[in-house]
C-alpha positions in Angstrom: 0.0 0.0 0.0 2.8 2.2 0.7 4.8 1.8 -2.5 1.1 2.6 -4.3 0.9 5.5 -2.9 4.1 7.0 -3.0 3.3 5.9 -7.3 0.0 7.7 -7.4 2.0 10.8 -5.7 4.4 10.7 -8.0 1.3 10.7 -11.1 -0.2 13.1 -9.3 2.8 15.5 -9.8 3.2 14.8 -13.7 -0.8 15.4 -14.0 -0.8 18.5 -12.6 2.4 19.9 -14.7 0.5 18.7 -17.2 -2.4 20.5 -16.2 -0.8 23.9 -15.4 1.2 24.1 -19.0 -1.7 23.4 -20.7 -3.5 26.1 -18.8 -0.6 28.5 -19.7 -0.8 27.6 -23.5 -4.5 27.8 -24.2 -4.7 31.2 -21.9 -2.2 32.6 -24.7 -5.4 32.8 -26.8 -8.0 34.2 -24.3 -7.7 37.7 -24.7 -4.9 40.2 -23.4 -5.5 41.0 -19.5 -3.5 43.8 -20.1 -5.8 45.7 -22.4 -8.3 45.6 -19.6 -6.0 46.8 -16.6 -4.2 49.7 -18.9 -7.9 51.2 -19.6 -9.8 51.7 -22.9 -8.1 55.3 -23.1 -4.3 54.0 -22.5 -1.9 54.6 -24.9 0.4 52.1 -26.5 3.1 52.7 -24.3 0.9 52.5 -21.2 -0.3 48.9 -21.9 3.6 47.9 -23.1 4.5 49.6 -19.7 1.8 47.5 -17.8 3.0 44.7 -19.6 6.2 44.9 -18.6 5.1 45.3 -14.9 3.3 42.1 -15.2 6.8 40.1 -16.8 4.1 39.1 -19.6 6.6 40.8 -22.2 9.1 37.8 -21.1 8.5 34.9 -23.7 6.5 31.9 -22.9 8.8 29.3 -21.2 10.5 31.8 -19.2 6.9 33.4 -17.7 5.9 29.2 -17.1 9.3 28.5 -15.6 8.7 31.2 -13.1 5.5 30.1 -12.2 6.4 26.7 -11.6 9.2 27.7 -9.3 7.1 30.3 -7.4 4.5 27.8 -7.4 6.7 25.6 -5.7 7.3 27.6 -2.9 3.2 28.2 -2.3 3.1 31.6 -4.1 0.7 31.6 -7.3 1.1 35.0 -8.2 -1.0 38.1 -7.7 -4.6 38.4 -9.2 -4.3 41.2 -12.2 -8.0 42.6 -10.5 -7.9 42.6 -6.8 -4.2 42.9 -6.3 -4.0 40.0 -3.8 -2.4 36.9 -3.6 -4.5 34.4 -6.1 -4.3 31.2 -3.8 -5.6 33.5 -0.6 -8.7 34.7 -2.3 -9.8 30.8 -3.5 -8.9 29.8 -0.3 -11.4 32.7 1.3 -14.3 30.8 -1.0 -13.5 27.1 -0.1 -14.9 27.0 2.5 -18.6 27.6 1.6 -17.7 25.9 -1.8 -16.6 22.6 0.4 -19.5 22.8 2.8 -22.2 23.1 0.0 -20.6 20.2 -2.0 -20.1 17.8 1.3 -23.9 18.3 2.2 -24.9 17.9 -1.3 -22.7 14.5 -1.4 -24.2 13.8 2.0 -27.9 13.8 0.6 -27.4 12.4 -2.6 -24.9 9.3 -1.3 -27.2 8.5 1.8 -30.9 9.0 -0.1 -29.5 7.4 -3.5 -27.9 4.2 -1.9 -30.8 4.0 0.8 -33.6 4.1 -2.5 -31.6 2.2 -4.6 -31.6 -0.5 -2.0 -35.2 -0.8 -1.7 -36.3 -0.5 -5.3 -33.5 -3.3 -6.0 -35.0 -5.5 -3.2 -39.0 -5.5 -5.0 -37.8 -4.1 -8.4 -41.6 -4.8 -10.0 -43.3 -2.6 -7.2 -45.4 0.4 -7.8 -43.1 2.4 -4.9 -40.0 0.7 -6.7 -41.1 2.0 -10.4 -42.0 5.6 -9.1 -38.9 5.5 -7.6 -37.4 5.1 -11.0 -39.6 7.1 -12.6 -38.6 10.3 -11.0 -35.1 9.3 -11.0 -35.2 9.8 -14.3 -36.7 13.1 -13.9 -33.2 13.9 -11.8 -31.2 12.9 -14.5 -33.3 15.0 -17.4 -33.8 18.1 -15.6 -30.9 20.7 -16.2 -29.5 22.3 -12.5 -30.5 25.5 -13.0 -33.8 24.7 -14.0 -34.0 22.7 -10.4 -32.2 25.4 -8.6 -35.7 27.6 -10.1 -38.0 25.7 -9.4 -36.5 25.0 -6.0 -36.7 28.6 -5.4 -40.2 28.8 -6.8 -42.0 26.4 -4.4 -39.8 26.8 -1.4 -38.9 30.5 -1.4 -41.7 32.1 -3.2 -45.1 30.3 -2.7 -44.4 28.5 1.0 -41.8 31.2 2.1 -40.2 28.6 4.1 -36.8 29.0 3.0 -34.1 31.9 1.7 -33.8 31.8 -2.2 -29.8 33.8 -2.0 -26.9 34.2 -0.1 -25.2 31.8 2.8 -26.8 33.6 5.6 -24.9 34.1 9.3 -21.8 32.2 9.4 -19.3 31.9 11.8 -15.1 32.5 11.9 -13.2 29.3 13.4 -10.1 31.0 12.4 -8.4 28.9 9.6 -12.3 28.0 8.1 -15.7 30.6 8.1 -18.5 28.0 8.4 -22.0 28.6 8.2 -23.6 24.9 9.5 -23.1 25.7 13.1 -26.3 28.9 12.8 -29.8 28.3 12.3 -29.8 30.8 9.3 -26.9 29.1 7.7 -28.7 26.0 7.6 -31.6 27.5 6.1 -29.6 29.0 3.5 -27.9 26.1 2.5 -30.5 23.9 1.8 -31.8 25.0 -1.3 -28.5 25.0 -3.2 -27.7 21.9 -1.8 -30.8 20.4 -3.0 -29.8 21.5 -6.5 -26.4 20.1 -6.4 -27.6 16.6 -5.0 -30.8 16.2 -7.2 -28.5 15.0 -10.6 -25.6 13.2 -8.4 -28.8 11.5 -6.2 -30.7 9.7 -9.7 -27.3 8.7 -10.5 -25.8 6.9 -7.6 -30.0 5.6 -6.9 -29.6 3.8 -10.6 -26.5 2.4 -10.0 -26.6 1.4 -6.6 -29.9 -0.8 -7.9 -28.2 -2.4 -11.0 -25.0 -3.1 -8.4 -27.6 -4.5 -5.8 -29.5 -6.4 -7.9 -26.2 -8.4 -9.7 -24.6 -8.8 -6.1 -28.0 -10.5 -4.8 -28.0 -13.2 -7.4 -24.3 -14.4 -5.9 -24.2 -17.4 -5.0 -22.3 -16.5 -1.4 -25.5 -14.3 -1.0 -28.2 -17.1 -1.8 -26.2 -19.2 0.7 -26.5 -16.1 2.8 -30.1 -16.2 2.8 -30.4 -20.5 3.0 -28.5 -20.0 6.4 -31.6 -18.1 7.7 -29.4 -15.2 8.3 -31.5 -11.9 9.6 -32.1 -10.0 6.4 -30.5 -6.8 7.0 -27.2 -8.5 7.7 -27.3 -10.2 4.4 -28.8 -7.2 2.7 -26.3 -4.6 4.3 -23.1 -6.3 5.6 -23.2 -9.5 2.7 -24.4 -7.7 -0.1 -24.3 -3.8 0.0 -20.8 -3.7 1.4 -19.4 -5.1 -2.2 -22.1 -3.5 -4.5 -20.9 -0.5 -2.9 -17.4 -0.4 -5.0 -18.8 1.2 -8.0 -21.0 3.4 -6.0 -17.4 4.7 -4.0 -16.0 5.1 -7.6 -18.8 7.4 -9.0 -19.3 9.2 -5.8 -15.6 10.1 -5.4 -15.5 11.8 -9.2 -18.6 13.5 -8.5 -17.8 15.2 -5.4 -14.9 16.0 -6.5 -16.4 17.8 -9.4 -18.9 19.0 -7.2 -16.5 20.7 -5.2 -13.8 22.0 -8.1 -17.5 22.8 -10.4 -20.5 24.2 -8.8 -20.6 27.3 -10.7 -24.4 26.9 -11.9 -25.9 26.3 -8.9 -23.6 28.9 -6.9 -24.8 31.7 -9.6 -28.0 30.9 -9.3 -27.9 31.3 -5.4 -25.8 34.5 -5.3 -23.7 31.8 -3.0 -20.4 33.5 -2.0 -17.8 30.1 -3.2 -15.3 29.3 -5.8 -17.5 29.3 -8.2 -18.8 32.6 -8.2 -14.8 34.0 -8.1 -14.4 31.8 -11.4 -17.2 33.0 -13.5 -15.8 36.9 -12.6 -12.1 36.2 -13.2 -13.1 34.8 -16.6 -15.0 37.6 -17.9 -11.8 39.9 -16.3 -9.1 37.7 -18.2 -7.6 37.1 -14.4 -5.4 34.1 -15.4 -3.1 34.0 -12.6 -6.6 33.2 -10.6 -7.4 30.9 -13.4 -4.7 28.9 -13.6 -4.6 28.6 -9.5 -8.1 27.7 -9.8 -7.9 24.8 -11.7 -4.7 23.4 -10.2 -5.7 23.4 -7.4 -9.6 21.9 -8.5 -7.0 19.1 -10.2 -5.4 18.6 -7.0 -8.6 17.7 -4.8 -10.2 15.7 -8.0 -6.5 13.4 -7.4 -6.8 13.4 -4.0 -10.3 12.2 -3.8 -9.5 9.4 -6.3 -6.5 8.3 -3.8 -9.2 8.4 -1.1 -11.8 6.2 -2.8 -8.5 3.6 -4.1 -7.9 3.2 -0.6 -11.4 2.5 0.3 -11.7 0.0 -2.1 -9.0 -2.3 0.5 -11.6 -1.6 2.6 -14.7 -2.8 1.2 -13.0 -5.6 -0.3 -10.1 -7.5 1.2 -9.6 -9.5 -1.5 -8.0 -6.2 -3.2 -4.6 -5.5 -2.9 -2.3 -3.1 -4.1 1.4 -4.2 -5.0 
């Protein structure tokens, strides 16, 4: 296990070189930043002098070598816009960005195995084809569309909950958290809703086609001859290995989730990473860019390590040489 994971460190290195050159290459081609800093009414020595100030006059490989190396030592560079460091204003957003993906992950993993479970169980039931029914409705339903109707029915006709914003939140120092106040909660629950509804039909479907192949084992048929109680066959004999896909899809997804919530954190007004993306691109801010999507590359890698691991878990019979 060691020697795998010193391996997938080492991959995990090359892919995000990989991922920050290629950033640096197709930014060469998304407009000039410093048109927009110098001012529509700068002269051509202004924007060659801002230019300069910025190194971007320095050819290609030297600019990239510089960021790799300052990069290196934790320091991304300075946002063209806001004149701060690029890696401290993402890292100001995480935080609601990672709270709104984790309880979107935790609704959509806990209701989509828990369903898929029980439709797989009496697949030819009404509740069971309902279930499926609107599951597909999940899928087929773009997220901002559910983020508006969301709003609609719980903001606008019952007035139960806040359609914007991330509501009171409290400092812990290092992290700004808003699940510890009653208004944070509220406002969280919408959004999180419309994250989970796409992630829940998916993980429902395939938890039920895993279930349903894993109960036709022959271990679990033996399971069931022994007169074992049915929720230890159902849940320790045959959900623990159906789970291993379910791990596989859940870990991509919340990782995209976390790096890719820019829908339903428009929609919301909600204050994450997302929001900070969708303004540095219409400002050409590429040092924020390209920090952004490192370090989105970086939690995507180490999510997959995460769910590799847990797969030793679920299963015994897996090893890693």
């Amino acid at each position: 296990m060691f020697v795998f994971i010193i391996r997938r460190l080492i991959q995990c290195v090359i892919v995000l070189l990989t991922v920050s050159l290629l950033c640096f290459i197709l930014f060469q081609f998304a407009g000039d930043p410093v048109v927009n800093m110098a001012g529509k009414y700068a002269t051509i020595e202004d924007i060659e002098r801002v230019r300069s100030s910025l190194g971007l006059d320095k050819p290609f490989y030297v600019q990239y070598i510089r960021f790799i190396g300052n990069a290196a030592q934790g320091n991304f560079g300075m946002s063209y816009v806001s004149k701060m460091p690029t890696l401290e204003l993402i890292l100001e957003r995480l935080p609601a960005t990672v709270e709104l993906a984790m309880t979107a992950m935790c609704i959509a993993f806990i209701a989509g195995v828990f369903l898929g479970v029980l439709v797989s169980l009496k697949p030819h039931s009404v509740f069971s084809r309902s279930i499926m029914a609107l599951s597909l409705g999940g899928i087929s339903i773009p997220t901002f569309l559910m983020g508006i109707l969301l709003i609609m029915v719980f903001a606008v006709w019952l007035g139960v909950l806040p359609p914007f914003g991330r509501g009171e939140t409290v400092n812990l120092g290092f992290w700004r958290s808003g699940l510890i106040t009653v208004e944070g909660l509220k406002h969280i629950i919408l959004p999180a809703m419309t994250l989970a509804m796409f992630q829940l039909a998916v993980l429902l479907r395939l938890t039920r086609g895993s279930m349903r192949e894993i109960l036709t084992e022959e271990y679990v048929v033996t399971a069931w001859a022994k007169g074992l109680p049915p929720l230890k066959v159902i849940f320790k004999h045959a959900l623990r290995n159906a789970l291993i896909p379910v791990i596989t899809i859940a870990g991509l997804q919340i990782g995209e989730m976390i790096a890719f919530s820019i829908v339903t954190e428009t929609i919301f007004q909600w204050p994450g990473m997302g929001n900070l993306l969708v303004r540095s691109i219409f400002e050409t801010d590429n040092p924020v860019l390209v920090t952004y999507i490192m370090l989105a590359a970086l939690i995507i890698l180490a999510i997959n390590l995460v769910v590799d691991i847990l797969y030793a878990y679920l299963n015994p019979k897996i090893r890693y040489e």
